[in-house]
VOPAGU-2260 file (C-alpha; in pm, 1 decimal, decimal comma):
REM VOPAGU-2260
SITE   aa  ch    i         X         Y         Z
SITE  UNK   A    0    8222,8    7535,0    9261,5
SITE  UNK   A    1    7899,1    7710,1    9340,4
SITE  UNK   A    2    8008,3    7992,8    9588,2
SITE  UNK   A    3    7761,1    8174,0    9771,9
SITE  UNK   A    4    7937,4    8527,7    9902,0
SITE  UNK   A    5    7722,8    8734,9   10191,0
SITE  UNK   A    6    7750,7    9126,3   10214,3
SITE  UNK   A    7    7622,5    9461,1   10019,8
SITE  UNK   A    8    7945,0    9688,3   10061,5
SITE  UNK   A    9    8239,8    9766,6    9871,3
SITE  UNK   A   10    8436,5    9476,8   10058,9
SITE  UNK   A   11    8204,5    9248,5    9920,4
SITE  UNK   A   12    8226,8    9351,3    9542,7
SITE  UNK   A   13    8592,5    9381,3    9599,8
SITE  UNK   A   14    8559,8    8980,4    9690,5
SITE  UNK   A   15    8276,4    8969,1    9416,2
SITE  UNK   A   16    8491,6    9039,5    9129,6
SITE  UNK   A   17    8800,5    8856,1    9234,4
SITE  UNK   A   18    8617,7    8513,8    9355,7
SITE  UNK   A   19    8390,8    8536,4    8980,5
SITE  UNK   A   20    8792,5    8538,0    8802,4
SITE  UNK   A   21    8878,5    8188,3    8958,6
SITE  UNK   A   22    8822,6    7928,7    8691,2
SITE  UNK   A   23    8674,5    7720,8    8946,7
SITE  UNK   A   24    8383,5    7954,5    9008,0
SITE  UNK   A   25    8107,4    7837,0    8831,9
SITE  UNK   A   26    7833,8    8018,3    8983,3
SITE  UNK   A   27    7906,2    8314,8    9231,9
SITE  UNK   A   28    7530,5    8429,7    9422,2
SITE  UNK   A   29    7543,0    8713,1    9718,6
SITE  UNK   A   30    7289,8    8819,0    9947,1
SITE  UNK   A   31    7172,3    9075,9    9929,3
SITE  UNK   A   32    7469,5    9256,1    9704,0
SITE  UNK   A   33    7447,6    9518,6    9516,0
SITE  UNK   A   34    7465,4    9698,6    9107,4
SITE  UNK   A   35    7786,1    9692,6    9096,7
SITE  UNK   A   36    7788,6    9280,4    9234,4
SITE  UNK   A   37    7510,9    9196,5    9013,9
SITE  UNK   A   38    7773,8    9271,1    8733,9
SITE  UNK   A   39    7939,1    8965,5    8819,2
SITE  UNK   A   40    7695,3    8770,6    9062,5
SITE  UNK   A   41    7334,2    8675,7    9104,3
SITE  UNK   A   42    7193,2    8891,9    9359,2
SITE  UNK   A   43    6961,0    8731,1    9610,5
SITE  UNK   A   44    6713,6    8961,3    9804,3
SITE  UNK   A   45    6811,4    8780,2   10132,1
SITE  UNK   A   46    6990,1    8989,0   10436,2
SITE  UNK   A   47    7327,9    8920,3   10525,6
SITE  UNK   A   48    7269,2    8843,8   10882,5
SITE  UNK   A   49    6920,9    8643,4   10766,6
SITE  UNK   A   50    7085,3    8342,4   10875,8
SITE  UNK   A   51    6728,5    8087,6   10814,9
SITE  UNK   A   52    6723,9    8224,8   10471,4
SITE  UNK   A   53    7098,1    8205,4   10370,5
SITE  UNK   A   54    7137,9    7855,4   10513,1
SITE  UNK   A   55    6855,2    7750,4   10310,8
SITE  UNK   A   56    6949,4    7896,5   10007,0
SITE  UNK   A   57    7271,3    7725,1   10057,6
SITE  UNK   A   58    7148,3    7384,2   10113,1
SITE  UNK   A   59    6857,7    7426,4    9833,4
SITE  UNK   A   60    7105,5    7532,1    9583,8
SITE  UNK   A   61    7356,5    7294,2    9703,1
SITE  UNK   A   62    7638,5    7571,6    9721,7
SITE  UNK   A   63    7985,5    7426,9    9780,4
SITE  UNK   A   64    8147,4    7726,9    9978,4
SITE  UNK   A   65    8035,7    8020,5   10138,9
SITE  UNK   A   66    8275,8    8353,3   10180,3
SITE  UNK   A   67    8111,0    8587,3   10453,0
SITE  UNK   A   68    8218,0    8924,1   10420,0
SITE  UNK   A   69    8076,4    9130,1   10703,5
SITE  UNK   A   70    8131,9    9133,9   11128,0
SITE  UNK   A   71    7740,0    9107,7   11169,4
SITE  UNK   A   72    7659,8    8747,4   10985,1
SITE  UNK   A   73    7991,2    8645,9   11158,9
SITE  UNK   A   74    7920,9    8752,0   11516,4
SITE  UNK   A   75    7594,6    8631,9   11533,4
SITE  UNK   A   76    7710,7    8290,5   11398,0
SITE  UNK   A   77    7593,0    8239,2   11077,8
SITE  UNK   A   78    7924,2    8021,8   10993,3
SITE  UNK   A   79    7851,1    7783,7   11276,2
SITE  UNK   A   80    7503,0    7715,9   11153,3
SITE  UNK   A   81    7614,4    7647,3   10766,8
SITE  UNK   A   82    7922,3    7455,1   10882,8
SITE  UNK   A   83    7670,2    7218,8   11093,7
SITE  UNK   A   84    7519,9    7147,4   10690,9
SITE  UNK   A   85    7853,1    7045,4   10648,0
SITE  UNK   A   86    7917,2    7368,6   10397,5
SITE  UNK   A   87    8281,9    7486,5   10345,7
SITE  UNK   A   88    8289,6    7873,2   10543,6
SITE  UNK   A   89    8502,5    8192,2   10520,8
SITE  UNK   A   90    8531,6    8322,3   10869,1
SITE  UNK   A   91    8547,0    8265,3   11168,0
SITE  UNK   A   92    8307,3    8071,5   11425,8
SITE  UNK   A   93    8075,0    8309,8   11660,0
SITE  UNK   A   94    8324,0    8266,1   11918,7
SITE  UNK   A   95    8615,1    8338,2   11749,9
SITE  UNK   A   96    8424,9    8614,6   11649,3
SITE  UNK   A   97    8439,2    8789,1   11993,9
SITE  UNK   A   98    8738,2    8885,0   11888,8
SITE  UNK   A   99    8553,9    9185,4   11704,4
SITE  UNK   A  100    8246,1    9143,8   11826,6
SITE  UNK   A  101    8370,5    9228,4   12240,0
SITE  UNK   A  102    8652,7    9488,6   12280,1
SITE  UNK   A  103    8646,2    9364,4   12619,1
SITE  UNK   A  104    8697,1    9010,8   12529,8
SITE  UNK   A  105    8985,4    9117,2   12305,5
SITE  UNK   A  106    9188,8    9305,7   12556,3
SITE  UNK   A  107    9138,4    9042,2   12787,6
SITE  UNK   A  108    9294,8    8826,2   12527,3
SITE  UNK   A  109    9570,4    9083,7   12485,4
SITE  UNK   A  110    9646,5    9096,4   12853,4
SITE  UNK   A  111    9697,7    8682,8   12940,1
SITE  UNK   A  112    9880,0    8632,9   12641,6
SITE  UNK   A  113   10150,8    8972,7   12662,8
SITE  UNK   A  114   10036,7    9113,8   12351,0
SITE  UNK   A  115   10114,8    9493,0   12341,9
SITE  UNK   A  116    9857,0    9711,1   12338,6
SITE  UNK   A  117    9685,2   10022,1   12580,6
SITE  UNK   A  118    9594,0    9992,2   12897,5
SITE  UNK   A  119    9235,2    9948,2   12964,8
SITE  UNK   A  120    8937,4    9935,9   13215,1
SITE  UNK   A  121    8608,6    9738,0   13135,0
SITE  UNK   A  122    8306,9    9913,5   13278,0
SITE  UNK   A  123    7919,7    9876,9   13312,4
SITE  UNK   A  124    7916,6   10126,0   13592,9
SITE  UNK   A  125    7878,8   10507,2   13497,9
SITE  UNK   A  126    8058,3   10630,3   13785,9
SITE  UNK   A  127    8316,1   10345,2   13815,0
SITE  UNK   A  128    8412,5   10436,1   13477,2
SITE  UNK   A  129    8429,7   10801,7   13540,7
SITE  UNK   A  130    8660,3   10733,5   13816,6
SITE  UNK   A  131    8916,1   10541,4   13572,4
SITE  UNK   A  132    8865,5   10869,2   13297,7
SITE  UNK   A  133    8972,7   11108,9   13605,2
SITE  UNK   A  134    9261,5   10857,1   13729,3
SITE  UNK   A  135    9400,6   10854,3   13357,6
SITE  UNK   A  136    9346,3   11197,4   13176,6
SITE  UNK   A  137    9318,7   11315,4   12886,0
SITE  UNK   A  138    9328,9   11253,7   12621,4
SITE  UNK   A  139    9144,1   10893,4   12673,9
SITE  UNK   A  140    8975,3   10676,8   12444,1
SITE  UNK   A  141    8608,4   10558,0   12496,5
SITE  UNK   A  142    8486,3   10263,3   12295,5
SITE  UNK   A  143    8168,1   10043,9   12288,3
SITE  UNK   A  144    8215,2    9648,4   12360,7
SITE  UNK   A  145    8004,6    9565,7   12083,8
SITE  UNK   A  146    7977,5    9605,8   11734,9
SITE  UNK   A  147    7881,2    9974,9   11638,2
SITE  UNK   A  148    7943,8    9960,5   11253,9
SITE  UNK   A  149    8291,2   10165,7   11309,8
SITE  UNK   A  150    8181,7   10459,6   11485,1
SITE  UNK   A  151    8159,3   10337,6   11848,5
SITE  UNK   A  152    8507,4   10451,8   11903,7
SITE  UNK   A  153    8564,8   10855,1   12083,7
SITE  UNK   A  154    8878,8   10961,8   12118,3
SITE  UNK   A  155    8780,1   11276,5   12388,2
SITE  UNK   A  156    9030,6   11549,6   12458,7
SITE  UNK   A  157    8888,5   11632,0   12824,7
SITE  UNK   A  158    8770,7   11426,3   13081,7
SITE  UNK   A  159    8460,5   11599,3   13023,3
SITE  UNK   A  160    8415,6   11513,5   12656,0
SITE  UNK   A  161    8504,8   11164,3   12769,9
SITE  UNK   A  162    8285,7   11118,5   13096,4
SITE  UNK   A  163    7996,6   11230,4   12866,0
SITE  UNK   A  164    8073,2   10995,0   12581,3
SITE  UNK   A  165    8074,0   10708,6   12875,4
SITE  UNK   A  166    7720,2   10790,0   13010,7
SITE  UNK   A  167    7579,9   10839,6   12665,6
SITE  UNK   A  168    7756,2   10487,1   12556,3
SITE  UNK   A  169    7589,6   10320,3   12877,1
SITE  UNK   A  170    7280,0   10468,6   12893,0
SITE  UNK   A  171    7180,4   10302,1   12552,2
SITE  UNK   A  172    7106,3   10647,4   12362,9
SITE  UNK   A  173    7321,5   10607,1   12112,0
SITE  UNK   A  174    7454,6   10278,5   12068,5
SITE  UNK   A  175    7204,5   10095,3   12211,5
SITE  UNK   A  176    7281,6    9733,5   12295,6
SITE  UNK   A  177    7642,5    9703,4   12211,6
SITE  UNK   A  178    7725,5    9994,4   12447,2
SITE  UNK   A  179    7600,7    9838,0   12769,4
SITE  UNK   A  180    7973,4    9790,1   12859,1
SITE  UNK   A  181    8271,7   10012,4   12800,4
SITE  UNK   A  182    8635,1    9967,4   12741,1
SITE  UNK   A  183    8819,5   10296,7   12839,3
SITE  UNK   A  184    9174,3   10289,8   12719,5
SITE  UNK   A  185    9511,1   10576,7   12755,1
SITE  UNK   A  186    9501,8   10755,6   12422,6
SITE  UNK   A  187    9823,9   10547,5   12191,1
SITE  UNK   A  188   10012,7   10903,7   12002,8
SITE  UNK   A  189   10139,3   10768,5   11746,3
SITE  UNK   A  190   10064,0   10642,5   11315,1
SITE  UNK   A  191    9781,9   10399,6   11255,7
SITE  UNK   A  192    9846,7   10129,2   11020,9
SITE  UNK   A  193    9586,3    9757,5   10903,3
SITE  UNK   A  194    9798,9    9438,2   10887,9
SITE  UNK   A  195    9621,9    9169,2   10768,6
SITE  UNK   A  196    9677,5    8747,2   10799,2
SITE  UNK   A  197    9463,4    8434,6   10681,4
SITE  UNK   A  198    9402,9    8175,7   10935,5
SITE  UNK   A  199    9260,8    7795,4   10894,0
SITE  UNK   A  200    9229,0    7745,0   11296,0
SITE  UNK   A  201    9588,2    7584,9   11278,9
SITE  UNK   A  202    9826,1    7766,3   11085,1
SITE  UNK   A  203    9841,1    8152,5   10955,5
SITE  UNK   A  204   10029,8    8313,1   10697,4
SITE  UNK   A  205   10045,9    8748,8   10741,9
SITE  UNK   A  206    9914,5    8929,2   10436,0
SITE  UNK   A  207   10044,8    9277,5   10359,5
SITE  UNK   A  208    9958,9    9583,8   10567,5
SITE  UNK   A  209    9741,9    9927,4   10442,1
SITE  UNK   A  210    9625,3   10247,0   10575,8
SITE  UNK   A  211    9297,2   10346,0   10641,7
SITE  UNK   A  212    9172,6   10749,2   10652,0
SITE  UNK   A  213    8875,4   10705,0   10900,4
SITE  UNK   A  214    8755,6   11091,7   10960,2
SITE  UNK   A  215    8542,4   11264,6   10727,6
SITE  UNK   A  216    8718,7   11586,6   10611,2
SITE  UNK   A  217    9103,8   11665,5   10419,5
SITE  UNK   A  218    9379,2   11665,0   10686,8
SITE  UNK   A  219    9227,7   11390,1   10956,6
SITE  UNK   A  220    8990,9   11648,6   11041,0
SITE  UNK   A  221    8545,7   11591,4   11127,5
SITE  UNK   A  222    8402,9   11264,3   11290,9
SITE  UNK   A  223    8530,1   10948,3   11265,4
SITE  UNK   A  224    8370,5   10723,7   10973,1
SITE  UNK   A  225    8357,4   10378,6   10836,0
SITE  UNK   A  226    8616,0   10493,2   10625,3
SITE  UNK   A  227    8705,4   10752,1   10357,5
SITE  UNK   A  228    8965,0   10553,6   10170,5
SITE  UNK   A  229    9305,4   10413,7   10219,8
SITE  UNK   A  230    9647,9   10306,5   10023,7
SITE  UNK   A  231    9859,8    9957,2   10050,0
SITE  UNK   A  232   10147,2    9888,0   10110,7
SITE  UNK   A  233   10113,9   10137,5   10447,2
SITE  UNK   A  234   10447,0   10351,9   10339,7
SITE  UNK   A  235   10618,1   10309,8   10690,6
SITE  UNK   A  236   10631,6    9938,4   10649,5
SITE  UNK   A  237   10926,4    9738,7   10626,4
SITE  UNK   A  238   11007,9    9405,6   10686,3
SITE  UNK   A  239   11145,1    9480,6   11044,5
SITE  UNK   A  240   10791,6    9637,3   11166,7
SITE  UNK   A  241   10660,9    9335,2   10997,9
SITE  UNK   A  242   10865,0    9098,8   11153,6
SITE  UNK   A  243   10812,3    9258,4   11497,2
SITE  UNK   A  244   10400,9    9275,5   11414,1
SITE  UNK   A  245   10357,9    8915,6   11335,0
SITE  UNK   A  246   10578,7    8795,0   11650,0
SITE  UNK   A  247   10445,3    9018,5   11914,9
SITE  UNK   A  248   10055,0    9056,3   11727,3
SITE  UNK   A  249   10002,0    8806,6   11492,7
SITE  UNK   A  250   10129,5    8514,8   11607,4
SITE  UNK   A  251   10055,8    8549,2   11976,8
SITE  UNK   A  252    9662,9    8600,5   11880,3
SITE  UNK   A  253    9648,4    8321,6   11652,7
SITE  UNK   A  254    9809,5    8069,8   11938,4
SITE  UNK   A  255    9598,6    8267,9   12257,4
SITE  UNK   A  256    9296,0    8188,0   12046,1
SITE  UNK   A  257    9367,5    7818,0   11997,5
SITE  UNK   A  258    9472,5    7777,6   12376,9
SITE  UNK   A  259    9121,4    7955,2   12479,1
SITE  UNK   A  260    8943,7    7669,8   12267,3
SITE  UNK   A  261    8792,8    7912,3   11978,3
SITE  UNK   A  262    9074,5    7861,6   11746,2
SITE  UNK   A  263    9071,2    8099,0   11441,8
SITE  UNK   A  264    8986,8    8057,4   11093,8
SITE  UNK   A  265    8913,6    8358,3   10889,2
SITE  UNK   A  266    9098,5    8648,7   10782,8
SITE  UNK   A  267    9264,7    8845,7   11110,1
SITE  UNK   A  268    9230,0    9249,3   11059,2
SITE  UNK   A  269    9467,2    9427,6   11285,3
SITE  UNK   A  270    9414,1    9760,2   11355,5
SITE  UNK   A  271    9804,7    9922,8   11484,1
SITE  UNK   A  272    9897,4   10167,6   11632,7
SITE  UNK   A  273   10267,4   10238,8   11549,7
SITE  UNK   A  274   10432,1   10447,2   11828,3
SITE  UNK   A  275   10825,0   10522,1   11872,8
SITE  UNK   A  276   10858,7   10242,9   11577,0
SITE  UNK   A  277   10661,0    9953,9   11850,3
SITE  UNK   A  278   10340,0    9827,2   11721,6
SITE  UNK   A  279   10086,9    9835,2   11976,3
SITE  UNK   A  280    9709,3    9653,3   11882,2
SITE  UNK   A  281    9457,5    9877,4   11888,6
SITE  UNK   A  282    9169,8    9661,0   11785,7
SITE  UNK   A  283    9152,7    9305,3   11589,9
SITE  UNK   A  284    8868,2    9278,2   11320,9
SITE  UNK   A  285    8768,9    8944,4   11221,4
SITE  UNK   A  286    8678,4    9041,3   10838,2
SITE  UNK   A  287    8873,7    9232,7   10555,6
SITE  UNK   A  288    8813,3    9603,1   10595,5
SITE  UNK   A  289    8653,3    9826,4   10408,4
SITE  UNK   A  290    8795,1   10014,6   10251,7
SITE  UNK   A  291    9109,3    9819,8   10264,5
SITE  UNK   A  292    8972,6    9469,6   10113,8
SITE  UNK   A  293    8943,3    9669,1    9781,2
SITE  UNK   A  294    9272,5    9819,0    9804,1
SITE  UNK   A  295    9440,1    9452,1    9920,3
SITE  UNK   A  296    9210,5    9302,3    9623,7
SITE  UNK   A  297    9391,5    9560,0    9361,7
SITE  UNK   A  298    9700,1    9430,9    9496,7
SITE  UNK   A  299    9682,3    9050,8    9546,9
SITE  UNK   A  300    9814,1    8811,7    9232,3
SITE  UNK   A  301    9691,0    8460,8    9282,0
SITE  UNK   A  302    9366,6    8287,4    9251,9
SITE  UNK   A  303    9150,9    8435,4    9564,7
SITE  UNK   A  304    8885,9    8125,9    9597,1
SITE  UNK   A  305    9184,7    7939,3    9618,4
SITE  UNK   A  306    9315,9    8095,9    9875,7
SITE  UNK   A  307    9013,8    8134,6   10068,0
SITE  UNK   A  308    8892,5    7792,4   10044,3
SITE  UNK   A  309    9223,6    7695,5   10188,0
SITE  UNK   A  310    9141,3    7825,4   10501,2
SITE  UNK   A  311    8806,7    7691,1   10529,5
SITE  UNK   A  312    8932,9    7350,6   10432,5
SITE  UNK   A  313    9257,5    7388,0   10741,6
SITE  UNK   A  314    9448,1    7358,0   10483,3
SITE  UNK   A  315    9600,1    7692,9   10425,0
SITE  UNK   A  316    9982,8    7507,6   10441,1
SITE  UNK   A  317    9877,8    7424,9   10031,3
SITE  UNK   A  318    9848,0    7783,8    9926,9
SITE  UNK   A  319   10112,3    7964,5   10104,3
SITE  UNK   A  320   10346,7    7986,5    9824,2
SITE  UNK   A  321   10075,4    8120,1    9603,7
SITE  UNK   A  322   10019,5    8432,3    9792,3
SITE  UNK   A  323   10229,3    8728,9    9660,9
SITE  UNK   A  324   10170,3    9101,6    9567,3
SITE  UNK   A  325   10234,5    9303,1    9298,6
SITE  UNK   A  326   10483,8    9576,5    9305,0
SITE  UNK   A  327   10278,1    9882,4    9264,9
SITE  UNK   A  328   10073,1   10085,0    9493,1
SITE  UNK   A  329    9683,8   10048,0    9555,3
SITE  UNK   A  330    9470,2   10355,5    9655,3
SITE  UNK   A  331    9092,6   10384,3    9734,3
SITE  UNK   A  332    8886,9   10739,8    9741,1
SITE  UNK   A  333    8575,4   10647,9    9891,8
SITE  UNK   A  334    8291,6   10855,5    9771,6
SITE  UNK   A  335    8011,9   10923,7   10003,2
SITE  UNK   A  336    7702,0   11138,1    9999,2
SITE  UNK   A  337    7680,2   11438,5   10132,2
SITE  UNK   A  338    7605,1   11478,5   10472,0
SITE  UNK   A  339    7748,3   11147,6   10580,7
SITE  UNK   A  340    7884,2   11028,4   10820,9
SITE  UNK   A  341    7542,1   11204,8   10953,9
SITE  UNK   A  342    7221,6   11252,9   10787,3
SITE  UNK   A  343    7214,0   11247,5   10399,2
SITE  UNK   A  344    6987,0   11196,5   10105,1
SITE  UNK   A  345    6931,9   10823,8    9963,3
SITE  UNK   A  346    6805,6   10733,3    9591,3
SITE  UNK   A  347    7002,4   10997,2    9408,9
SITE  UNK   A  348    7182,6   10964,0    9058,6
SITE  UNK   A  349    7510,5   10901,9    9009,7
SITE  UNK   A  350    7622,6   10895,0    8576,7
SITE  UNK   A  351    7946,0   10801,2    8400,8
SITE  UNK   A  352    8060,0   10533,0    8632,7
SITE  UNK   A  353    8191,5   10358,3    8326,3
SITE  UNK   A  354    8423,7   10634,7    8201,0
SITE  UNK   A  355    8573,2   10596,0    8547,7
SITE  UNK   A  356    8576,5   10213,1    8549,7
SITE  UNK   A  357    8695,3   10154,3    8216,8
SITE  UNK   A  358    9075,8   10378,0    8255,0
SITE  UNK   A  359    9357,8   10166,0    8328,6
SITE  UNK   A  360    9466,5   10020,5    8658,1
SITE  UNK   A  361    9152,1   10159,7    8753,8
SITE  UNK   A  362    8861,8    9981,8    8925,3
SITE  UNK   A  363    8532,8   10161,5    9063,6
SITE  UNK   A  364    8394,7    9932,8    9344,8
SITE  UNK   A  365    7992,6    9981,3    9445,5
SITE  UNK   A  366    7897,1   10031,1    9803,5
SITE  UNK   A  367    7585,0   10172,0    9837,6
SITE  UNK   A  368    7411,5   10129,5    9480,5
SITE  UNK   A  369    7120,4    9981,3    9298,0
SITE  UNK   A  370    7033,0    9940,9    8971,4
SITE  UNK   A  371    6651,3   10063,5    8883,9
SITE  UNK   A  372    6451,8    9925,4    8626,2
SITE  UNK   A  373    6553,1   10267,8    8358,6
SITE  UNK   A  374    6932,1   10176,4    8374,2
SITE  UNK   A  375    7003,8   10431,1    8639,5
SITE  UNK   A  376    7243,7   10375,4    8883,3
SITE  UNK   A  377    7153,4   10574,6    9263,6
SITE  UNK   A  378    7263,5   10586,5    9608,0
SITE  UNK   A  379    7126,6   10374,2    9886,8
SITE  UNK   A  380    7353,4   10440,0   10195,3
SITE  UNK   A  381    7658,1   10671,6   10311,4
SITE  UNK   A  382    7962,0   10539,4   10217,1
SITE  UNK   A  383    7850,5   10447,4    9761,9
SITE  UNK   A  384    8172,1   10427,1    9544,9
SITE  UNK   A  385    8546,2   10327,9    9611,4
SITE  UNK   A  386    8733,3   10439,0    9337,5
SITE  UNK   A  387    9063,7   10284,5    9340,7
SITE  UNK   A  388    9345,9   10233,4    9145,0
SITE  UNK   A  389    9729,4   10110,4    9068,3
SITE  UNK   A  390    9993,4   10277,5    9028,6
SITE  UNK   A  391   10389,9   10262,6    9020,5
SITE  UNK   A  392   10408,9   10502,3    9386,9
SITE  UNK   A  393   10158,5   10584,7    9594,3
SITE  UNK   A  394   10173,6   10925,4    9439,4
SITE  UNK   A  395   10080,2   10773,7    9124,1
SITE  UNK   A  396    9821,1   10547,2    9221,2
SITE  UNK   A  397    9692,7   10852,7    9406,8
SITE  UNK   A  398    9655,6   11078,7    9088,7
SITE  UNK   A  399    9437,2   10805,7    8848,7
SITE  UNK   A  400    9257,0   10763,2    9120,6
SITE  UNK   A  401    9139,7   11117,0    9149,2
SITE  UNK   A  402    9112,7   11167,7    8797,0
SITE  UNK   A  403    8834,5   10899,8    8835,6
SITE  UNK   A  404    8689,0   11026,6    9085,9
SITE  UNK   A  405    8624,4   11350,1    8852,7
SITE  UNK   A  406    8456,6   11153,7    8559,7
SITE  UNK   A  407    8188,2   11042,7    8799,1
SITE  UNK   A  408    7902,1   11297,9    8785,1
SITE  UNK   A  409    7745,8   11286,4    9130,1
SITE  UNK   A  410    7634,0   11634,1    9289,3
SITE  UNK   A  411    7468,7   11464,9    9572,4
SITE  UNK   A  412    7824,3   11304,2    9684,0
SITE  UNK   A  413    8163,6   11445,8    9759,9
SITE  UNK   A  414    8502,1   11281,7    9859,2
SITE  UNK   A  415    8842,8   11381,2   10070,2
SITE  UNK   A  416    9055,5   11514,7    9851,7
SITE  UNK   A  417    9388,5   11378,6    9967,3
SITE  UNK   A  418    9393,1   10981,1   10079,2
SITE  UNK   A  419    9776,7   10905,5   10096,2
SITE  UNK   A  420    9866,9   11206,2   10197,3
SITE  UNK   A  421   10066,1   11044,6   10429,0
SITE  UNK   A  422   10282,8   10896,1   10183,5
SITE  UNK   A  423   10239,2   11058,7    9831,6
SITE  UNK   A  424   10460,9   11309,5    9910,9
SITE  UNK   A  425   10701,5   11085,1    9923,8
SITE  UNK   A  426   10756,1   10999,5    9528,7
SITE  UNK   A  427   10862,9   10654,4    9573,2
SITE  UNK   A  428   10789,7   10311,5    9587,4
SITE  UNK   A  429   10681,0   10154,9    9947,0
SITE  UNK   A  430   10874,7    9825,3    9974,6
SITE  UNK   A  431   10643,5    9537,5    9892,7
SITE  UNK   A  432   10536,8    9349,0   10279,1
């Protein structure tokens, strides 16, 4: 197959290097990608969410499937207009997209078809919306309907905070278009957990779960961020929660989505809130996250184009039984440049990624990165390595990771110091889910 893959991040070389190990992957191209991608892919210098340029790349070159890994591409519909060239897609139409793309639509969804998660008011009115913050309390939870790259979510801890973050969201300052409407939700107390499932618009089949650390400093402390790094298995699974996830979540999505005539197909992204041992959704993505594709990736045995192309084909029934995990523990330290998730430098050096990359069970995946004409590798955005690695516990996987991280010689960028802190302490094995 010629498989075209769209996305720059670390999800993408995450997909990058397992889609280029099929043996039915005879040419692997992504647009626009990045140095570590170009390792195992021809990089294009076309914009993911160019969607003129990548259909016509894809009809030109005569590519067979094409795996989209970000929300943009996908919510502005870029698999609709290559599936009407009668190319074989990875995600989800632009209207099953909503499901990311409008936090509105999705609670909406959540509320007709009794799937558990907080209570909510939809607002384009400043002062209705202060009303609903002063009827609820603190602490509340103000997010933006559309997409805001991960950071359009404030959890305030005053109705002050919040009634600001509101007229700030609405009046356009700092999200601009995708915060003309609010969702204001009750604040869910409780331990955050990703489940993942593949969809084919008929049929699913749930993935395995992981944990994301989304604020900036050690200890859940700073702003929120795209993401910092995260673990898998997510150590309080067990087959129970994951029983209870896919019949109250999973399954009632999948089946709400059909009945509202956008049926899924795509990889479903759950975002959980687990509180008093009942999962309650907090948010569905319609991609693999970042930075938990990379530590699902680590994780997954079987051939992922496969798998993938399963889905697109609606027939995901044929691959089921070739899904499984392996037993150890996957962990991800993203490393960012300083400054982030705020202002920071660009085009700086980063040296010995390859003493990192070449350890065992370890795998540095490229984020933010290009390659200049000297050799040098240097920084082009916030979030630039995620180094990750296997291990027997968490614990384990945790400590090669970080032993990585401190081969890279980066002085511009800096890491947390403790993803799966959660669970390392622990010293054991998570059961495999």
């Amino acid at each position: 197959m010629k498989v075209l893959l769209i996305g720059s991040g670390g999800r993408e070389h995450a997909l990058a290097w397992r889609l280029a190990q099929s043996e039915k992957c005879d040419e692997l191209y992504c647009a626009p990608g990045n140095a570590g991608i170009a390792e195992c892919a021809e990089c294009l210098d076309i914009a993911a969410e160019d969607i003129e340029k990548v259909t016509a790349f894809a009809v030109e070159k005569k590519i067979d499937f094409v795996v989209i890994g970000p929300e943009g591409p996908l919510v502005a519909g870029v698999a609709d207009t290559l599936r009407a060239k009668n190319i074989k897609v990875f995600g989800p139409s632009a209207a099953a997209a909503q499901l990311e793309g409008s936090k509105g639509f999705m609670k909406d969804l959540c509320a007709k078809y009794n799937i558990p998660t907080a209570a909510y008011g939809r607002f384009t009115d400043l002062e209705e919306a202060k009303e609903f913050i002063r009827k609820t309390g603190a602490p509340i939870v103000v997010k933006t309907d559309g997409l805001a790259a991960g950071k359009g979510v404030i959890i305030a801890q005053s109705v002050k905070e919040a009634e600001a973050a509101a007229a700030d969201m609405l009046s356009g300052a700092s999200f601009g278009a995708a915060g003309t409407e609010i969702v204001v939700e009750e604040f869910l107390d409780g331990e955050e957990l990703s489940f993942f499932a593949l969809a084919d618009g008929k049929d699913y089949v749930c993935l395995t779960s992981a944990q994301d650390h989304k604020r900036v400093g050690d200890g859940d402390t700073g702003l929120n961020t795209g993401g910092m790094g995260a673990y898998s298995p997510a150590h309080m699974m067990n087959p129970v929660l994951g029983q209870m996830i896919d019949d109250t979540i999973i399954k009632p999505t999948i089946d709400g989505m059909a009945a509202e005539g956008c049926p899924f197909a795509g990889v479903l992204f759950a975002g959980i809130m687990v509180v008093n041992g009942v999962p309650k959704l907090l948010e569905h993505n319609v991609r693999f996250g970042d930075p938990e594709c990379q530590v699902l990736l680590m994780r997954l045995e079987g051939d992922l184009l496969d798998i993938l192309y399963a889905c697109a084909d609606e027939n995901l029934g044929a691959v089921k039984d070739k899904i499984f995990w392996r037993d150890e523990s996957a962990l991800c330290v993203v490393m960012a440049a300083y400054g982030y998730p705020g202002a920071y430098k660009k085009d700086t050096e980063i040296r010995n990624i390859n003493d990192a990359d070449t350890m065992p069970a370890v795998k540095i995946f490229h984020a933010g990165t290009k390659r200049v004409t000297d050799g040098r590798i240097l920084s082009t955005g916030g979030r630039v390595l995620g180094v990750s690695a296997l291990g027997e516990t968490i614990a384990d996987a945790q400590a090669s990771a970080y032993v990585a991280v401190d081969k890279v010689n980066w002085p511009d960028g800096f890491c947390r110091r403790d993803i799966g802190w959660r669970a390392a302490g622990e010293k054991k094995k998570v059961a495999v889910s």
